[in-house]
RONUNU-817927 format. One record per residue (C-alpha): residue number from 1; residue in one letter; x, y, z. Coordinates in Angstrom, 2 decimals, always signed. Example, Ala and Ser with C-alpha at 12.3 -4.5 7.8 and 13.67 -1.06 7.14 Angstrom:
% RONUNU-817927
REC    k  r       px       py       pz
REC    1  a   +12.30    -4.50    +7.80
REC    2  s   +13.67    -1.06    +7.14
END
This chain:
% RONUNU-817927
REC    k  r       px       py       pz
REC    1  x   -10.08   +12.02    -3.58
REC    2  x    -6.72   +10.41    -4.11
REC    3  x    -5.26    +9.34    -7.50
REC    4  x    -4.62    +6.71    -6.14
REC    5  x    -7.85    +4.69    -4.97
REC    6  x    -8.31    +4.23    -8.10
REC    7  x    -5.64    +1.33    -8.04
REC    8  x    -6.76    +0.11    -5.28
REC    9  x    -7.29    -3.85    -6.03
REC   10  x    -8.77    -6.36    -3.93
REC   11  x    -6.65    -9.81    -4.03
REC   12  x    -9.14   -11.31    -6.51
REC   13  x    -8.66    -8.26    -8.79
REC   14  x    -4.47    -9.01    -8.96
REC   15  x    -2.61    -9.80   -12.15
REC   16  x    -0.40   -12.45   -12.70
REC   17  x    +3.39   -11.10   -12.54
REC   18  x    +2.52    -7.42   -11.97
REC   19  x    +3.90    -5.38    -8.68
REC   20  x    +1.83    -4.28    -5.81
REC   21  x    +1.97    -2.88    -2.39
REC   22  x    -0.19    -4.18    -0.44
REC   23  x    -0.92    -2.84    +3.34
REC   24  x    -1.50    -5.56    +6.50
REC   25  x    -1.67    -5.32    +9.89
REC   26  x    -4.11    -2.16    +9.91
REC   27  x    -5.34    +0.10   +12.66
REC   28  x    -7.68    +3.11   +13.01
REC   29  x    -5.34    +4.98   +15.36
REC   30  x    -1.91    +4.82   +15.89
REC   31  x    -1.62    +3.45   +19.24
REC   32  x    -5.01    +1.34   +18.52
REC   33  x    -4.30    -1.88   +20.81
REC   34  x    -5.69    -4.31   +18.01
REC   35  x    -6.81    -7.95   +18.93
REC   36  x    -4.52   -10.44   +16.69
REC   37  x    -2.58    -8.91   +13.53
REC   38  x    -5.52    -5.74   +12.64
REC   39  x    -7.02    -5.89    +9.90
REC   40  x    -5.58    -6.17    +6.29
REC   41  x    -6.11    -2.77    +3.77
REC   42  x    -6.02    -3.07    -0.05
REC   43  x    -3.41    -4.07    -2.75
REC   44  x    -2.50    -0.70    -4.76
REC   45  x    -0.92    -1.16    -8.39
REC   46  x    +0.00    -2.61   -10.68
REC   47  x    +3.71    -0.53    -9.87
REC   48  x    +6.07    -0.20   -11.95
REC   49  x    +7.60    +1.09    -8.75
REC   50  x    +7.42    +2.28    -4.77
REC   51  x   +10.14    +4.41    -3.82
REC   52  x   +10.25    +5.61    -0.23
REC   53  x   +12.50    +8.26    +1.11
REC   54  x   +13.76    +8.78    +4.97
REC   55  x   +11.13    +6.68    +6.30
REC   56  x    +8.31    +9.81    +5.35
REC   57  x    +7.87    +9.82    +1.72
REC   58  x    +6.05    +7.31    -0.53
REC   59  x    +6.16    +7.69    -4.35
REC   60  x    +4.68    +5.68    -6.32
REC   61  x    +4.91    +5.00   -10.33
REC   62  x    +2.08    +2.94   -12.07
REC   63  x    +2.32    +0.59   -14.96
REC   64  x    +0.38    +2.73   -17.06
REC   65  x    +2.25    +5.72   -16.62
REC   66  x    +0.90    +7.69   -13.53
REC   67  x    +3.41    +8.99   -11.25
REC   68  x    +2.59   +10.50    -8.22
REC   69  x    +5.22   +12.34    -6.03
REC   70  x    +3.81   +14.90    -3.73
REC   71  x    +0.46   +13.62    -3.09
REC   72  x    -0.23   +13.28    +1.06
REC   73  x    -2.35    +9.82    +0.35
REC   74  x    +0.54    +7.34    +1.56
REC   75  x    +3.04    +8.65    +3.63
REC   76  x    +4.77    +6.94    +7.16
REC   77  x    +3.12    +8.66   +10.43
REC   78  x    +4.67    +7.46   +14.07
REC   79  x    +6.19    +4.65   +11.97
REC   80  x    +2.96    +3.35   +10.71
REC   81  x    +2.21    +3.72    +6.81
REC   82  x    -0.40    +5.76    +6.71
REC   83  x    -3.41    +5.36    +4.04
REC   84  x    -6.84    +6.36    +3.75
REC   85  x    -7.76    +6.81    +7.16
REC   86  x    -6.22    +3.71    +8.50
REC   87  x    -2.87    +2.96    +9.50
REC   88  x    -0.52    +0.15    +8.97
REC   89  x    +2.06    -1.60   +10.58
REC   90  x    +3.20    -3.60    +7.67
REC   91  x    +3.50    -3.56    +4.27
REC   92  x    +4.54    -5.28    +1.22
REC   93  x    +6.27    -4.87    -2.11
REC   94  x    +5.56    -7.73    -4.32
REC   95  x    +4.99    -9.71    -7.97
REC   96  x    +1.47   -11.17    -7.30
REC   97  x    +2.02   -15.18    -8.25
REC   98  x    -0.65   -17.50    -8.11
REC   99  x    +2.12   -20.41    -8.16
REC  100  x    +3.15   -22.26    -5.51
REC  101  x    +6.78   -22.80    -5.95
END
């Protein structure tokens, strides 16, 4: 098992002002025809950051001090991210905010 599902965090498990990718638009195959947007995949984090190299790499560095480089659990795969089975065709970096300004 990956490192990281254990950050995995549904939206009712995110912290105020803390960083997470979070994965939309999912598919279980890469040229899945899916019905609306797909379905939406988990929030990973808190980050301290996501740093993503050449469109194929996906490193991640957690808030409490996990780093992880070289581990095949995220990467980008017929330009689709690429995470536990499922693929998606969006995803986001963000501060999780609960205001609405």
């Amino acid at each position: 098992m990956s490192i990281i599902k254990k950050y995995e965090k549904t939206s009712e498990q995110l912290e105020q002002g803390k960083m997470y990718l979070s994965l939309i638009h999912g598919r279980k195959k890469p040229d899945e025809n899916v019905e609306d947007w797909g379905f939406d995949g988990p929030f990973i984090g808190p980050l301290s950051y996501c740093h993503i190299t050449y469109m194929c790499h996906v490193k991640l560095a957690f808030k409490d001090g996990i780093n992880v480089f070289d581990d095949d659990a995220i990467i980008i795969k017929d330009d689709l991210l690429y995470y536990d089975g499922n693929y998606y065709g969006d995803w986001s970096i963000h501060i999780h905010s609960t205001s609405k300004n």
